[in-house]
N, C-alpha and C positions, 0 to 999 in steps of 0.2 A: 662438753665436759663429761664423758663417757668413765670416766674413772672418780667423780665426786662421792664424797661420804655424807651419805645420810643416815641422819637417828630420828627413828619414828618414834612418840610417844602419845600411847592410847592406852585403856584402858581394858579395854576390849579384843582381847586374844586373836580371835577369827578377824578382826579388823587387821593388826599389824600381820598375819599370816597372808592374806589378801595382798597386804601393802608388800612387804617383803618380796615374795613371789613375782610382782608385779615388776620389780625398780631394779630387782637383781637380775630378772631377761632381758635388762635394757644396758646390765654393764653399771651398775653403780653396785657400791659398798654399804650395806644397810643393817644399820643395829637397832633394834629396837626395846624398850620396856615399857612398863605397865606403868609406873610411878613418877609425878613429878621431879620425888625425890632421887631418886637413880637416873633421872635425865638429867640435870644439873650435873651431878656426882660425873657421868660419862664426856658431856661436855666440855666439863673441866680437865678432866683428860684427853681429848682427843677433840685437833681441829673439824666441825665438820663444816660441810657447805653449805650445808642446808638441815631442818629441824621441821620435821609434820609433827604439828600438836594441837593434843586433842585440848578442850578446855573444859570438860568436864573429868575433873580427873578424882582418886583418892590423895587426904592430906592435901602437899600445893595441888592444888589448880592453875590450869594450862594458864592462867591471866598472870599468874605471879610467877610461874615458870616464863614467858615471855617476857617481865618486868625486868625478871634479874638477866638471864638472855642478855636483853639492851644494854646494862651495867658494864658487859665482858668489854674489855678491851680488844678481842677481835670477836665480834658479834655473830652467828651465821644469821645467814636469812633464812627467814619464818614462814611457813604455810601453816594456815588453823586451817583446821579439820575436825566439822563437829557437825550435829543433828542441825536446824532449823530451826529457831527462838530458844537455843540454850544460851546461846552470846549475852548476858547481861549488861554488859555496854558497850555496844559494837565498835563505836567511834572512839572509846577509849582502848581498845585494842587494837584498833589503826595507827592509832598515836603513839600506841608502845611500839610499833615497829614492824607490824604483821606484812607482809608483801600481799597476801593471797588469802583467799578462804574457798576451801573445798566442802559443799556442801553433802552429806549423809541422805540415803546412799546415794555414794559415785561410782563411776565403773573404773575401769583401769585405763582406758582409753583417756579419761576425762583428769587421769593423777598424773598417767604420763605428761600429758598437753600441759598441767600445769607444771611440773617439777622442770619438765624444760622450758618452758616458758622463764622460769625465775633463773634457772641456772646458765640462761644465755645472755640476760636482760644488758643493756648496754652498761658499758662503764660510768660512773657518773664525769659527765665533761665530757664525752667523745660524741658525738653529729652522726646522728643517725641521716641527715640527707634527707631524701624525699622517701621516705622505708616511713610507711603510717603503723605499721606495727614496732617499728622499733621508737619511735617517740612517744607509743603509749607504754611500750614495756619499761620506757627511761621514766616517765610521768609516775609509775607505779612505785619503782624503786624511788624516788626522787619523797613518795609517801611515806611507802616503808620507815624510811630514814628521816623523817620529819619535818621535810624540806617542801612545807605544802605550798609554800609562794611557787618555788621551783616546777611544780606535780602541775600547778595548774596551768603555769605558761606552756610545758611541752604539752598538755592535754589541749589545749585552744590551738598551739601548733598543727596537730594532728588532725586538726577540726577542719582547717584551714587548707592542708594537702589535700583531705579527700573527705568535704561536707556533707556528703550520702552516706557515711557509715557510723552507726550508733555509737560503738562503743567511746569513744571518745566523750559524748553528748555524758552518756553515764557514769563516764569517772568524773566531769566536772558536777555532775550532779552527787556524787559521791562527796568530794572533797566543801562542796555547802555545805552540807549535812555538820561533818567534822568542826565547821565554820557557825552550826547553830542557826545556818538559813534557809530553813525547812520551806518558804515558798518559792526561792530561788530553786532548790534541787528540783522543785516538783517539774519546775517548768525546763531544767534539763534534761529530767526523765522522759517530762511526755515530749519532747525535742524526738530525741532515743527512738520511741515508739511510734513517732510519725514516719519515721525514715526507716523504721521494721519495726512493724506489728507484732511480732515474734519473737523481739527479741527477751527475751527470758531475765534474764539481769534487771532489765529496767524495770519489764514490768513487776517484778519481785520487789525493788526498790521502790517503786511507787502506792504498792500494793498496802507494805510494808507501814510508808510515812505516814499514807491516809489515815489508815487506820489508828496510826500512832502505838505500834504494835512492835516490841522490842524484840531484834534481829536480826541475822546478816548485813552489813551495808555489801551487796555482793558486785567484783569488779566487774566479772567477767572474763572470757576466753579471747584472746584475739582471732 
């Protein structure tokens, strides 16, 4: 989808300049503002595919700019894009519909991976086959959109193709969480972390639960 429209909204000038720079040498279409207000306002004019939003914003806040988002009768999909413990409740911004969360700072490397990640993600209802990253990018969208029975069967799917690789392990650790069964997740996090030590997502997520410290629930990269 080399011709999709995105509107960044951040707060933070030298961020959307960053963003812009980044998404417009890959072939996308990128408008950005400073204001929850003027994203909405633009939204409503003009379909896009996709919406980076920051959640620390002036006026609305990136939570109630996502809220109303969800409202639209054609919705785009969401990537948050914010600091590390500014999320005031992570799980209810999952539930509004977020697909992603880009954590401050990121490089460009790591906004491209995710923009295309969501902008390829399968259709919902189409078989991904034995493709373990496309059952998890359907699992994510299958969140997004609040179809967590649906997130978690293609995520146990995924688990099942190919049992050695975490991320699967950490989105059903993710989607407890949303579920309010913090020793259920822990134990799919450290699942995650047995099978890569490394893997940054989980251990953030677990990090995170322990200490019962308010914050990303983060997906991860596939």
């Amino acid at each position: 989808m080399a011709e999709a429209k995105i509107l960044v909204i951040d707060d933070e000038k030298n961020i959307l300049f960053t963003v812009r720079q980044t998404l417009e040498s890959q072939g996308y279409a990128v408008r950005t503002t400073t204001t929850g207000e003027e994203g909405l306002r633009l939204a409503a004019e003009e379909n896009f595919d996709l919406v980076l939003l920051d959640l620390k914003l002036p006026g609305i806040d990136g939570v109630e700019v996502l809220r109303q988002l969800g409202q639209r009768r054609r919705r785009p999909q969401v990537i948050v894009i914010s600091a590390f413990g500014t999320v005031t409740n992570a799980v209810e911004v999952m539930k509004s519909g977020a697909l992603d969360f880009i954590e401050k700072p990121f490089s460009p490397q790591e906004l491209r991976d995710a923009v295309r990640q969501v902008l390829t993600r399968p259709e919902p209802g189409t078989d991904p086959g034995n493709d373990y990253s496309g059952w998890i990018a359907m699992s994510k969208r299958c969140a997004g959109e609040g179809q967590l029975g649906n997130a978690i069967a293609h995520a146990r799917h995924a688990t099942g193709l190919e049992p050695d690789r975490p991320e699967a392990f950490n989105l059903l650790g993710a989607y407890c969480e949303m579920q309010g069964k913090a020793l259920e997740a822990q134990k799919y996090y450290r699942a995650a972390l047995e099978l890569n030590p490394g893997y940054l997502p989980a251990q953030n997520n677990l990090t995170r639960l322990v200490m019962k410290k308010t914050g990303p629930i983060l997906l991860g990269q596939e």
